[in-house]
N, C-alpha and C positions, 0 to 999 in steps of 0.2 A: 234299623229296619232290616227284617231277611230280606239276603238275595233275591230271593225266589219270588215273595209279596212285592217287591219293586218290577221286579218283569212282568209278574200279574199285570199290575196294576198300570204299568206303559202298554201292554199291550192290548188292554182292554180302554185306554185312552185313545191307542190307534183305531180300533176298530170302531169307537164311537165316531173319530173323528173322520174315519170313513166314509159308514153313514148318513151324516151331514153335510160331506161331498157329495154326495151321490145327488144329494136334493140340492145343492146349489149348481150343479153339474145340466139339471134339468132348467133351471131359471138364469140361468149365465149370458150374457148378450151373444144374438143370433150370430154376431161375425166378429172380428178379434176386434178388441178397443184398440186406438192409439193410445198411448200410456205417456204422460207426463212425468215422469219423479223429480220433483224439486226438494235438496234436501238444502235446508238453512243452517250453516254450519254453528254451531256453539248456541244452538235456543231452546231456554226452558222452557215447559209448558206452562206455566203459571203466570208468563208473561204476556199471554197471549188470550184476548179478550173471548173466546172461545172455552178458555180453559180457566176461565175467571177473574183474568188482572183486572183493573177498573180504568186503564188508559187507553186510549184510541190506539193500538197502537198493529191492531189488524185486523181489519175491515174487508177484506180481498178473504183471508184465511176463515175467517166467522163466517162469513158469505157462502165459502166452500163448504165448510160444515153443516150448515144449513140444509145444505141443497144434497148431501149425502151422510158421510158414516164420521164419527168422530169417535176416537178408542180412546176413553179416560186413562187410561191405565197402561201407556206404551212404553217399552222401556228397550235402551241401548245396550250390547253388548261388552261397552268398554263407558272408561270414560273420557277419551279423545280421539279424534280422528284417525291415528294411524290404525288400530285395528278394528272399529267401528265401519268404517264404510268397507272393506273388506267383506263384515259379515254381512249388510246388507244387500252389496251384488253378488254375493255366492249364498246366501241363507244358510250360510253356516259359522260358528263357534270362533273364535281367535285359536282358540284349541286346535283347531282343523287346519283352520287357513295359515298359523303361522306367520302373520306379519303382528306384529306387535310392537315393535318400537327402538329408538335411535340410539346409538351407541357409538362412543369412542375408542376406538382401538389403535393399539401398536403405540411407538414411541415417540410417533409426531401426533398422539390422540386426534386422526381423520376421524371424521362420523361417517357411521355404518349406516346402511339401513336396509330393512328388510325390505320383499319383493312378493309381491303374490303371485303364486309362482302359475304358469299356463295350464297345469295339471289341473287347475279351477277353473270348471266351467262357471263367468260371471253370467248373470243375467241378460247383458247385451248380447251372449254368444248364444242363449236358450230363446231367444226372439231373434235372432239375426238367423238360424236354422229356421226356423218358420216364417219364413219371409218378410219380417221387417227392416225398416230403413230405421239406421240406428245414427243416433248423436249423442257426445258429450260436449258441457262447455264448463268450463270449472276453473276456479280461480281458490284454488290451495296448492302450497308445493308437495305436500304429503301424497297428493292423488296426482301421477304425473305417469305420462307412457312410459319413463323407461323405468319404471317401478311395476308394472304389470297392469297397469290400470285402462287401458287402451284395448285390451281383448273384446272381441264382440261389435267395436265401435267402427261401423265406416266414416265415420268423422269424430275427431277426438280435438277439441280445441281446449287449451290448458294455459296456465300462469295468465290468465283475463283480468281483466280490471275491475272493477266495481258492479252493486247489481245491475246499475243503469248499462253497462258495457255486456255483461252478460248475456240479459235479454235481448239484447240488441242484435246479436251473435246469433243468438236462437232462433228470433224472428226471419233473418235473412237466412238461415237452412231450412226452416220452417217455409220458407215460399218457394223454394225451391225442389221441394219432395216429388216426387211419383203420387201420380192420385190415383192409382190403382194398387198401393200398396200400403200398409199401415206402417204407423210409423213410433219409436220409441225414442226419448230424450231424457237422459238424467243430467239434469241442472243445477248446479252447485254453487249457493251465494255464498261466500264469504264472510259479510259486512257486521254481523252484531259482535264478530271477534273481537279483541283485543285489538289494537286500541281504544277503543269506543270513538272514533271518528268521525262522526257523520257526517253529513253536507250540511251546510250553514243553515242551510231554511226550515232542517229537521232537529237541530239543534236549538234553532231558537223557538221553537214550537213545543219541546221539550224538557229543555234542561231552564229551569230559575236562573234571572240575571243576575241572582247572583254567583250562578257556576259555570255561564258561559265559556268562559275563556277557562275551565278546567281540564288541564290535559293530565291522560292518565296514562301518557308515556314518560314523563318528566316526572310525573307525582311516582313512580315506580323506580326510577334513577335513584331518585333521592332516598325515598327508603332502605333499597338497598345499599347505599354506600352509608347508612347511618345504621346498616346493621341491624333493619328493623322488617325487612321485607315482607315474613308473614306477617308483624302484628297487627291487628286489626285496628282500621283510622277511626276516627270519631263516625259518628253516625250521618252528621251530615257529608262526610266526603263519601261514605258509601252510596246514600241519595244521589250525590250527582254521578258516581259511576252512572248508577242504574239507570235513571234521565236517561245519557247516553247511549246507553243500552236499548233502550227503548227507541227512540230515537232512529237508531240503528234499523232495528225490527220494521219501525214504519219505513224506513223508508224503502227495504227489502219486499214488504206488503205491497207497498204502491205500483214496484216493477214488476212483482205476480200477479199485480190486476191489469198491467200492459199487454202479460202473456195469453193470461183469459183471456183480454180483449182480441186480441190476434187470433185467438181458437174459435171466438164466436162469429166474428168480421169472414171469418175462411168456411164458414157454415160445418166446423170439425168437432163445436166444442161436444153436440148433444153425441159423438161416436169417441170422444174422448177419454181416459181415467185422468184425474189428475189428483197425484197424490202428493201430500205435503208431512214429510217429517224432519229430524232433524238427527243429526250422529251423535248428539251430547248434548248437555244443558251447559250449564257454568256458575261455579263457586262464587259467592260475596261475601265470602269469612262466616259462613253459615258453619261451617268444621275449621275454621282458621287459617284460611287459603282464598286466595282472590284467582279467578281462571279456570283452569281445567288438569287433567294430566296427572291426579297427584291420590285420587284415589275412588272411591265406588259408592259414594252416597248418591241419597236419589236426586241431588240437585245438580246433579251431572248425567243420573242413569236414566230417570222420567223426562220423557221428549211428547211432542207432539206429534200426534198421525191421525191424519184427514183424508182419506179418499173418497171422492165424487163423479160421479158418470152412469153409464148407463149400464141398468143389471143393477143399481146398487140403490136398496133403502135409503130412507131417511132416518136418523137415531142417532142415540149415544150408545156405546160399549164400554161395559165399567169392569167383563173380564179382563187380567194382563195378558198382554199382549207382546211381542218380542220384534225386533229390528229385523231380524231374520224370517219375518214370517212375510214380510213383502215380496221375497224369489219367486215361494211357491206358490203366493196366490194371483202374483202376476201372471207365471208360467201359463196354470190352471187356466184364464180368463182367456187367454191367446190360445189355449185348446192342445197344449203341451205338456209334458209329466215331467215333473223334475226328477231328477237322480238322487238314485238312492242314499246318497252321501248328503244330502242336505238335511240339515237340522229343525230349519222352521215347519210351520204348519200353515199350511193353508185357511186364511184367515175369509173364504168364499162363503161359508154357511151363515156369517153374520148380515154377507147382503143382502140374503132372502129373508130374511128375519128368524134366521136357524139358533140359539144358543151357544155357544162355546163353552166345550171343557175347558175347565180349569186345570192348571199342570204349570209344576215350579218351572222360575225364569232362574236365567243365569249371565253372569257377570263376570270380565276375568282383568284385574288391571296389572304390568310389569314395568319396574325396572332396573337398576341397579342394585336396590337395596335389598329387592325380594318379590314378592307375589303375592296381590288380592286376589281372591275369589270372592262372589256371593253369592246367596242363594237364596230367593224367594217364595213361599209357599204358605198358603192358609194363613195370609195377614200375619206372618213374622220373615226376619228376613236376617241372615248371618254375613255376616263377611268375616273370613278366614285371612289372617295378614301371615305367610311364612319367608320368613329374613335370609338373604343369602347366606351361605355358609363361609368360613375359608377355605374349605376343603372340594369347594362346587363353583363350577364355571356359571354360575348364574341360571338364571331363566334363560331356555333356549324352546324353539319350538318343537324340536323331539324330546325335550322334557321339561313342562311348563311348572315344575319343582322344583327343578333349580338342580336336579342332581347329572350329572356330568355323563355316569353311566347309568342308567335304570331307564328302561324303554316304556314304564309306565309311574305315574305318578305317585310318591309316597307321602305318609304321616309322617310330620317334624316333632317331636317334642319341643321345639321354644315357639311353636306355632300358637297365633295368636287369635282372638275372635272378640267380636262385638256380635249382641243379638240384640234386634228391636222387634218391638209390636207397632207396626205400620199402621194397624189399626186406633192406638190410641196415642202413636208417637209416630206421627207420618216426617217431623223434622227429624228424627231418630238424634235424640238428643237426652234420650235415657240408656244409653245400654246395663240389657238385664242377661250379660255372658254369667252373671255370678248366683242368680237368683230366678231364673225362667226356669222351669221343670226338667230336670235331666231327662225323662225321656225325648222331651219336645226338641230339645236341643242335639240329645243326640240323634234322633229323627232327622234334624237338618242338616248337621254334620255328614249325614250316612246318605242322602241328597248328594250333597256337595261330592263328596269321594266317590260315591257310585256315576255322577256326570262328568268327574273329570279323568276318570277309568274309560268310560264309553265311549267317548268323545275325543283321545289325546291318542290323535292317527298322523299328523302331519309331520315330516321327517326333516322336512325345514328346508329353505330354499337360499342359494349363498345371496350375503347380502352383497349390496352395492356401495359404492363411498359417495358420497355427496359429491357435487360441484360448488361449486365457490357464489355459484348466482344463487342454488336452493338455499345453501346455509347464509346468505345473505337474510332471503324473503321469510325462512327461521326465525332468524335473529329477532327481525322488527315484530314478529307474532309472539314473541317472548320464550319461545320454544328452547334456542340456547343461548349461552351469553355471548 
């Protein structure tokens, strides 16, 4: 597509989506919400009885939805936590923000990692200027204060325990706030990860006796040392992951209906938002991979997102929707402008019951081997695989190419692509790279290259080396060996 028709055409999406601020700008709650963000680490939407599974397995989350907005169609910028939650507390790109993921370096191969660096205004720092009383409580090592993740936060509690431990955490700052000042909490469960661990009474509620005692940190040993790691197990070992899985989800559910309860019991909930997404879904050998981390289908990019409160309709939204668009429609609601450097969109005009343009999403996943991109738009959707070079220092975040010198992203010739039609192959388990319409394709292609030209601003931040405790709580998350 021309240049020229691509800037058209963005900026005639800005200035719609102006105008439908303006009207949700007029309907917005009379004084700031408090804002809940609970984000449930590693959960598909499809698991989730809101988003159609047929298991009890969120009753808390359906509830929410009910009682306000539910976006069919939301999707993560990565497909694991390291540069996923990144884009959601700055509303912007892995492209921008630059933390994208772990690496061994030097001769004793220590792991590196990246930092988001203080030059990113997060979200907690865009509501801690407007007079909010801010908390984290989280239990990942990936999300840790001396990785940047603490900016904004006047309480930052990190490496916690389980969701019952979490809430728990939350409730006791929760009674302790200022009641003359709004307050903001992003909450981070853990528990549907790897290992699929539950508590015993969610296990046996879930998982068939006959896979009770199925551990899928054992069953993962043994694969790998027989050399079989990706192959996919029979069907019913998969069954009982998922149990598990699910499992997990409830009992994650149960301890967000503690927090509800704590919000309504404090007479806060009806001034409250409480939003529910997630950083990523997770793999059951649907592309031949059990987890997360390994590349950009929608069973890692499609997440759930619920927001509930006051200002905000009742409904479902089946336009896509992006990770990053939570900054600025939080900012927005608190009566704040985000900066110019964020990438999402204010997702305000759907609460009044305003429409949402439509405008491709985007995806970026790296590691050693090379770089995915994807790009989504008018129910087709590409992913771009380019392989590291010999002659290139890898994916770095001042140049998410891969090339060593070049301050903007280039075209690879052994670059490689998949294209699906989402609409009639939403498992995207036909790729049509060889037979979909060369214009449509190059259409997409010219998407992809023109956002990762627009967008590929961050100059990178020096990483850090692990400590010996993170790469411990790694290990056990499958993260490294």
């Amino acid at each position: 597509m021309n240049r020229r028709i691509v800037g058209v055409l963005l900026s005639t999406l800005s200035t719609l989506a102006l105008v439908l601020g303006v009207a949700w700008w007029l309907t917005r709650p009379a004084s700031p919400p408090n804002v809940v963000l609970i984000l449930i680490d590693t959960l598909r939407a499809d698991r989730l009885g809101c988003y159609g599974h047929s298991k009890e397995t969120s009753p808390t989350i359906d509830a929410l939805a009910e009682r306000g907005i539910l976006f069919e169609q939301a999707f993560s910028q990565a497909g694991w936590t390291k540069p996923a939650v990144p884009s959601l507390l700055t509303g912007k790109y892995p492209i921008q923000h630059g933390v994208f993921s772990n690496r061994s370096v030097g001769k004793d191969r220590r792991l590196h990692t990246d930092v988001l660096g203080r030059d990113h205004e997060t979200l907690a720092e865009a509501l801690q200027k407007l007079g909010y009383q801010t908390g984290a409580f989280i239990n990942n090592p990936h999300i840790r204060s001396f990785l940047g993740f603490d900016q904004g936060f006047d309480t930052f509690e990190e490496e916690l325990g389980d969701a019952a431990d979490i809430r728990s955490r939350f409730q006791s700052w929760h009674s302790r706030l200022a009641a003359d000042a709004p307050f903001f909490a992003y909450v981070h469960f853990l528990d549907p990860h790897l290992p699929y661990d539950p508590p015993a009474s969610y296990r046996d509620r879930f998982v068939p006796e006959a896979f009770r005692d199925f551990d899928t940190r054992s069953w993962r040993r043994m694969q790998s040392r027989s050399g079989e790691a990706d192959s996919p197990p029979p069907p019913e070992t998969i069954e009982a992951m998922l149990a598990l899985y699910d499992a997990e989800i409830r009992y994650t559910d149960d301890e967000i209906g503690r927090i509800v309860e704590a919000l309504e019991e404090s007479g806060q909930f009806e001034n409250t938002w409480v939003i529910v997404v997630a950083d990523h879904g997770e793999e059951f050998f649907e592309h031949g991979h059990l987890g997360h981390n390994r590349s950009l289908y929608d069973e890692l990019l499609h997440i759930p997102m619920v927001v509930a409160g006051p200002g905000i309709r009742e409904g479902r939204i089946s336009t896509p929707v992006e990770l990053i668009d939570i900054f600025p429609t939080v900012v927005e609601a608190a009566g704040g402008q985000s900066p110019d450097t964020v990438a999402g969109r204010s997702l305000g005009p759907a609460f009044s019951g305003q429409s949402l343009p439509d405008r491709p999403g985007f995806a970026d996943h790296r590691s050693e081997d090379g770089i995915w991109q994807s790009v989504r738009d008018q129910g087709h959707k590409l992913i771009r695989f380019t392989p590291a070079t010999a002659d290139s220092a890898g994916p770095t975040p001042a140049d998410p190419r891969g090339s060593p010198t070049a301050t903007k992203p280039r075209r690879l010739e052994s670059s490689s692509a998949q294209v699906f039609d989402l609409e009639n192959d939403p498992h995207e388990s036909n790729d049509l790279s060889d037979t979909i319409d060369a214009e449509r394709r190059a259409h997409l292609e010219q998407l992809l290259d023109d956002w990762a030209l627009a967008y590929t601003t961050h100059s990178g931040s020096d990483p850090v080396v692990v400590d010996e405790a993170t790469m411990e709580r790694l290990r056990s998350l499958g993260y490294i060996k």
